[in-house]
C-alpha positions as MATLAB code, in Angstrom:
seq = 'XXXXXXXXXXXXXXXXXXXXXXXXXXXXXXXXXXXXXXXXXXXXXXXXXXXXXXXXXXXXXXXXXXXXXXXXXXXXXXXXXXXXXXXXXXXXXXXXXXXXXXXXXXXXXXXXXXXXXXXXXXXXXXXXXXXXXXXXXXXXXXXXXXXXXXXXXXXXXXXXXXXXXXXXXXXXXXXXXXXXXXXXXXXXXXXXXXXXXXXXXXXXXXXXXXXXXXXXXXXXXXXXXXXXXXXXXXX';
ca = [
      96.562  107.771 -204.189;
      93.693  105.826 -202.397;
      92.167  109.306 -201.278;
      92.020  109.683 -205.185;
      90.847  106.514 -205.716;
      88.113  106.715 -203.449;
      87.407  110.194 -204.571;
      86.813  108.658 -207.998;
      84.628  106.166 -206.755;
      81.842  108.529 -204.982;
      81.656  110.774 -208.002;
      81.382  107.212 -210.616;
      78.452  106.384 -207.794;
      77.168  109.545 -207.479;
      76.883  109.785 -211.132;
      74.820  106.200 -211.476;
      72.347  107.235 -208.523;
      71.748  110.440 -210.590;
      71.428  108.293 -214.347;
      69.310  105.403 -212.578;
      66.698  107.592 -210.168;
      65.513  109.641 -213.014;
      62.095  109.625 -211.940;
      58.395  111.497 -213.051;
      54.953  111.465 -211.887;
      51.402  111.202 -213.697;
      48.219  113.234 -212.838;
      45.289  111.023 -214.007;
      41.451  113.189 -212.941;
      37.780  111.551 -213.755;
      35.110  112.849 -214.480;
      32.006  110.575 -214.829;
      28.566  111.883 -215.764;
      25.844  110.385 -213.461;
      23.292  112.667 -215.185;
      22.397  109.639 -217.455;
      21.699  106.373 -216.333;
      23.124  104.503 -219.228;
      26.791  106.512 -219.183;
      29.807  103.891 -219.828;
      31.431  103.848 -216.183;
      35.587  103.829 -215.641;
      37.252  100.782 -215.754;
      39.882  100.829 -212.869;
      42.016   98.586 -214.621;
      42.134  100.791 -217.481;
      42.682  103.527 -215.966;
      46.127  102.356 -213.671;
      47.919  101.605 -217.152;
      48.465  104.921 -217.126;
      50.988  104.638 -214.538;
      52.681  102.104 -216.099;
      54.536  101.465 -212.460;
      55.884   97.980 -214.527;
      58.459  100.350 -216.196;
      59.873  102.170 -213.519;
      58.703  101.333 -209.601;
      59.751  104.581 -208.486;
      57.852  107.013 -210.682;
      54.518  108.701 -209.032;
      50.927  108.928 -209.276;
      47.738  110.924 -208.652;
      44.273  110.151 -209.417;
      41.347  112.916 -208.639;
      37.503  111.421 -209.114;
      34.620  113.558 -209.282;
      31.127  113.300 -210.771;
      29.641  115.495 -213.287;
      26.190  116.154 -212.102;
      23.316  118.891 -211.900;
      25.922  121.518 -209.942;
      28.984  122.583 -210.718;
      30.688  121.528 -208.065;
      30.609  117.792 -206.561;
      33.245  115.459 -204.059;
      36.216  114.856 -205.054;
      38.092  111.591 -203.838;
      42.290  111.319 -204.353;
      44.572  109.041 -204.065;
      48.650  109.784 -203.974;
      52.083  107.996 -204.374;
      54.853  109.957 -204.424;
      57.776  109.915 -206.669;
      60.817  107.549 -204.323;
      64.312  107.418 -204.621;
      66.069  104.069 -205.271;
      69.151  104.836 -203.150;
      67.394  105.610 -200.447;
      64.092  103.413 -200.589;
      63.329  100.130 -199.474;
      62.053   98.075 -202.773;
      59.500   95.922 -200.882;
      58.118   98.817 -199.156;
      57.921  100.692 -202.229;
      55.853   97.683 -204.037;
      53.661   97.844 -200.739;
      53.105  101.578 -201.608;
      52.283  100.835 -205.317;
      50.145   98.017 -204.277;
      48.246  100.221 -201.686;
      47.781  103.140 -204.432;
      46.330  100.774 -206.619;
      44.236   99.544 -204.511;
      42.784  103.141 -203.475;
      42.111  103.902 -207.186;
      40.372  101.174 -207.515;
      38.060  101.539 -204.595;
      37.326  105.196 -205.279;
      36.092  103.292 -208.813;
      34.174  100.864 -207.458;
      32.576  102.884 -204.771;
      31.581  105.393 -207.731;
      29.836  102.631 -209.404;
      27.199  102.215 -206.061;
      25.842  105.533 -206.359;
      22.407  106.074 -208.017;
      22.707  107.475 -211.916;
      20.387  110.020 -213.699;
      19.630  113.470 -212.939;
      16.873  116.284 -214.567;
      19.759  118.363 -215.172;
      23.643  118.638 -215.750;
      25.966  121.122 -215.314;
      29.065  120.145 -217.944;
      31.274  122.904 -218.776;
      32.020  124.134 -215.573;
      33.665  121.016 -213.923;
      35.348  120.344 -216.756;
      37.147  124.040 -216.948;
      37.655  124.131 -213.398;
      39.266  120.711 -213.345;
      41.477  121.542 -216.654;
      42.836  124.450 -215.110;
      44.049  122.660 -211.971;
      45.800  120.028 -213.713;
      47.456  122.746 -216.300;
      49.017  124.316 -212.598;
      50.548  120.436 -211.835;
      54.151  119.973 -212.728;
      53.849  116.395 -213.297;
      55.274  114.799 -216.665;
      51.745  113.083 -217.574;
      48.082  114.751 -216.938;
      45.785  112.850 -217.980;
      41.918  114.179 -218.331;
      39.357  111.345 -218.844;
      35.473  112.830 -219.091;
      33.179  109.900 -218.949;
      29.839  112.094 -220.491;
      27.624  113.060 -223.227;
      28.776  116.462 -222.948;
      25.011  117.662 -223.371;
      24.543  121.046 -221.336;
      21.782  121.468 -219.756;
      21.035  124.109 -217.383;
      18.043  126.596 -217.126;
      20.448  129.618 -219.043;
      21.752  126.829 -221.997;
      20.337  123.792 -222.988;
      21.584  121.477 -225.458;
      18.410  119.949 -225.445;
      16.837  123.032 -226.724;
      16.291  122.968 -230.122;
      17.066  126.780 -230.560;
      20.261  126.654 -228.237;
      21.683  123.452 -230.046;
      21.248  125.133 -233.532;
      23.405  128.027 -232.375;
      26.290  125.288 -231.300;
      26.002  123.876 -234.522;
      26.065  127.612 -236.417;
      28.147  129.866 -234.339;
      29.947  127.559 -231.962;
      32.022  130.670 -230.901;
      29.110  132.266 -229.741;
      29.041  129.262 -227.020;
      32.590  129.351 -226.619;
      32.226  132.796 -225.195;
      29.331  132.133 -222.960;
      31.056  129.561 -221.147;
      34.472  131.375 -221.219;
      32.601  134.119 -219.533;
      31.454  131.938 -216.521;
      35.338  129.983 -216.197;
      38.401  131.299 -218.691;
      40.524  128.549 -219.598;
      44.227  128.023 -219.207;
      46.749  126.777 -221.412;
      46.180  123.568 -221.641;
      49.872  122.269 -223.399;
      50.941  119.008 -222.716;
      47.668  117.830 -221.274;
      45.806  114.258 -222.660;
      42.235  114.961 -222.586;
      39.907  111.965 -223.630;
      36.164  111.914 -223.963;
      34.898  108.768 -223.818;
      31.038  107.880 -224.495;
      29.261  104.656 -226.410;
      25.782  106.642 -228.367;
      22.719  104.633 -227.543;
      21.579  105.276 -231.481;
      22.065  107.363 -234.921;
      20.333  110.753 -233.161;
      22.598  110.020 -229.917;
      25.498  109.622 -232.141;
      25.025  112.525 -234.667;
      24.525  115.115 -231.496;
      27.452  113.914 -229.585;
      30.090  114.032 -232.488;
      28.881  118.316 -232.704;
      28.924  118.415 -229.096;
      32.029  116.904 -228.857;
      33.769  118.102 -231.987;
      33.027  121.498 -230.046;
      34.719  120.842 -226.971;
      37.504  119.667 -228.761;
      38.308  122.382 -230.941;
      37.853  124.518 -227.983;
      40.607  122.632 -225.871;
      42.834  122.021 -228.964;
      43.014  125.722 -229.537;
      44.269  126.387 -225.803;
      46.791  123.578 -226.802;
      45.473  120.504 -225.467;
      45.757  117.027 -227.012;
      41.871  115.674 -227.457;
      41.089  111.851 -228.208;
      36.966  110.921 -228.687;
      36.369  107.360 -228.050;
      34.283  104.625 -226.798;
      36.742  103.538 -224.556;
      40.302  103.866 -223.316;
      42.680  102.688 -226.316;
      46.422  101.601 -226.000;
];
């Protein structure tokens, strides 16, 4: 009787560890513009509610930086915390972990904010696909895709700038679609939060970036993406 009894015990235990460590992880990636000098930078802050670590101490995070600039392809800085186990975890080590996560995000973002801004020419689509295809590979339960830019092309073969090559994004947007799917395909992009986040310097500034960025997010809504446009992060 106290074999059963003991018996009945584990399995009631085993049963709570399962219930109480349910735990999942969020994928946050930046991109930030430094093609124009007057781009609205990241806000760490911001950026860690995300994680929302308040809710549940043993969930994880990853956070991917990279500039958008006049290549495709620039440095990326990460920062990890694994998802942790409450049965078998220490809870003051794990808020040590947290803290030390945080603290990596935020330097990344404040380290970003002492290099030099504005460049002749910027290379936009390309990150952004190549980026958006990694995170729709991660099996975390948040990805999070924050694009700190103008979204204004501008590369000797396309050129938002140019008066000819803007009037055929405004006209036949599918046209552009196609050019850039021909230099990176895209994914699938279900269950990924992408937000675009610029402040327009004026009416002109303002008028090109909602076609620009109506584009992009037609394009990424029809591979199944969720799409937010806004001056800033919004809770």
């Amino acid at each position: 009787m106290k074999t059963i009894i003991i018996l009945l015990l584990s399995i009631v235990i085993i049963i709570t560890a399962c219930i109480s460590t349910q735990t999942n992880t969020t994928d946050v990636v930046v991109l930030r513009d430094i093609t124009d000098k007057y781009m609205v930078q990241p806000n760490a802050d911001d950026i860690l509610k995300f994680y929302d670590f308040a809710s549940n101490e043993w969930n994880g995070g990853s956070f991917r930086f990279s500039d958008i600039s006049q290549v495709s392809l620039n440095k990326t800085e990460y920062a990890r915390l694994d998802e942790a186990n409450q049965w078998f975890s220490n809870q003051f080590k794990r808020e040590d972990e947290i803290k030390r996560f945080q603290e990596s995000v935020q330097n990344i973002v404040f380290n970003a904010e002492q290099s030099p801004m504005g460049k002749d020419n910027s290379s936009i689509y390309l990150p952004i696909a190549l980026e958006l295809n990694l995170l729709s590979q991660s099996k975390a339960k948040r990805r999070i895709f924050l694009i700190y830019s103008v979204l204004m092309e501008n590369s000797d073969n396309l050129s938002f700038y140019r008066k000819e090559d803007f009037s055929i994004l405004k006209a036949n947007p599918r046209q552009i679609q196609e050019q850039f799917e021909k230099l990176v395909a895209l994914n699938p992009l279900v269950g990924i939060d992408v937000w675009f986040i610029y402040q327009p310097r004026d009416t002109k500034d303002d008028h090109d970036f909602q076609i620009v960025s109506g584009f992009y997010k037609r394009l990424l809504e029809s591979k199944g993406a969720r799409v937010n446009i806004s001056a800033n992060i919004t809770f």
